[in-house]
C-alpha positions as CSV (number, residue, x, y, z in Angstrom):
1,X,107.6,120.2,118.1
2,X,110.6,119.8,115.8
3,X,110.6,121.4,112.1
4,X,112.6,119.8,109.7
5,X,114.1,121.4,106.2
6,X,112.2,119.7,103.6
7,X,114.1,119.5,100.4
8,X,113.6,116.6,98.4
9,X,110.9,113.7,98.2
10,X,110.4,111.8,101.2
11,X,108.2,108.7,101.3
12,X,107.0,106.5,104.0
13,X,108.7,103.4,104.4
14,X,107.8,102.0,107.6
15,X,104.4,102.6,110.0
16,X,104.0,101.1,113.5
17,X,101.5,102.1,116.1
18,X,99.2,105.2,115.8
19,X,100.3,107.7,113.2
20,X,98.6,110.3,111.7
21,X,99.4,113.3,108.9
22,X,97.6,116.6,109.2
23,X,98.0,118.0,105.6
24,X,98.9,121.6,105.1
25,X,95.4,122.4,104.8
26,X,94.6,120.5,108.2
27,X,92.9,117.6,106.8
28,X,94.1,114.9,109.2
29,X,95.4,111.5,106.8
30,X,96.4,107.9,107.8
31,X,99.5,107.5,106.7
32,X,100.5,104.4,103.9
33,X,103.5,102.9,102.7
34,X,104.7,104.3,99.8
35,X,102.8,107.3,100.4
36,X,104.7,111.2,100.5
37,X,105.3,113.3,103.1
38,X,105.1,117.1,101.5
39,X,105.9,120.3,102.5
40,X,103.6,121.6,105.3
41,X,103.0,118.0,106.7
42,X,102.4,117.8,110.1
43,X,103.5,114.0,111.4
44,X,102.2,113.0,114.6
45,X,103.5,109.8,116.5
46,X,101.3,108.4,119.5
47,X,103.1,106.3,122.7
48,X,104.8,102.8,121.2
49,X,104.6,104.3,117.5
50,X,107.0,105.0,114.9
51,X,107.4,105.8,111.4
52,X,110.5,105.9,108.9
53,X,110.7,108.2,106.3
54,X,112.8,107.7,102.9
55,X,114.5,111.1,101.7
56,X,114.9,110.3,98.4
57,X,118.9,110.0,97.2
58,X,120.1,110.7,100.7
59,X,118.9,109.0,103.4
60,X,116.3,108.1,106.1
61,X,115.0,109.1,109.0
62,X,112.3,107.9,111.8
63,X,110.6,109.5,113.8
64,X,109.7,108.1,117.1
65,X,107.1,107.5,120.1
66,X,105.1,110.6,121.1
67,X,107.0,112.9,118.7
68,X,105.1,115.8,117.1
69,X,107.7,117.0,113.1
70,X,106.2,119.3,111.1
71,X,108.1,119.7,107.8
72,X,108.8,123.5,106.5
73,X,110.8,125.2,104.7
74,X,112.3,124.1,101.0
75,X,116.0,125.2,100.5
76,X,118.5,124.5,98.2
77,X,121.8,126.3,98.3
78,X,125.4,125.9,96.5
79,X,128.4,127.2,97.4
80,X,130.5,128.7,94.5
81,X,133.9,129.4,94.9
């Protein structure tokens, strides 16, 4: 299992195979397009499945076969000098 840093809005912007979201309050989703991944979101990808993510204003990211990403923690830090 990998947790990931959540920090800004992520949406989904590709599904392929058998993916499912188990909510923070374990209700177990189908994920859509378009739809958000939040914090506590558990994402589970089955064999030959994938799913890319949108993180809004900085990048993507996809999550592959047979991966189990649950997303934690908001931070936001800035460095003053």
């Amino acid at each position: 299992m990998v947790n990931i840093i959540l920090s800004q809005d992520i949406k989904v912007i590709l599904l392929k195979g058998n993916i499912s979201i188990i909510r923070k309050d374990g209700v177990k989703v189908k994920p859509k397009l378009n739809s958000n991944v939040t914090l506590g979101d558990r994402i589970i990808a089955g064999k030959k499945s994938t799913i890319d993510l949108e993180i809004v204003g900085y990048g993507y990211l996809r999550i592959g076969s047979s991966s189990d990403v649950t997303f934690t923690t908001v931070k936001d830090t800035v460095k003053t000098e």
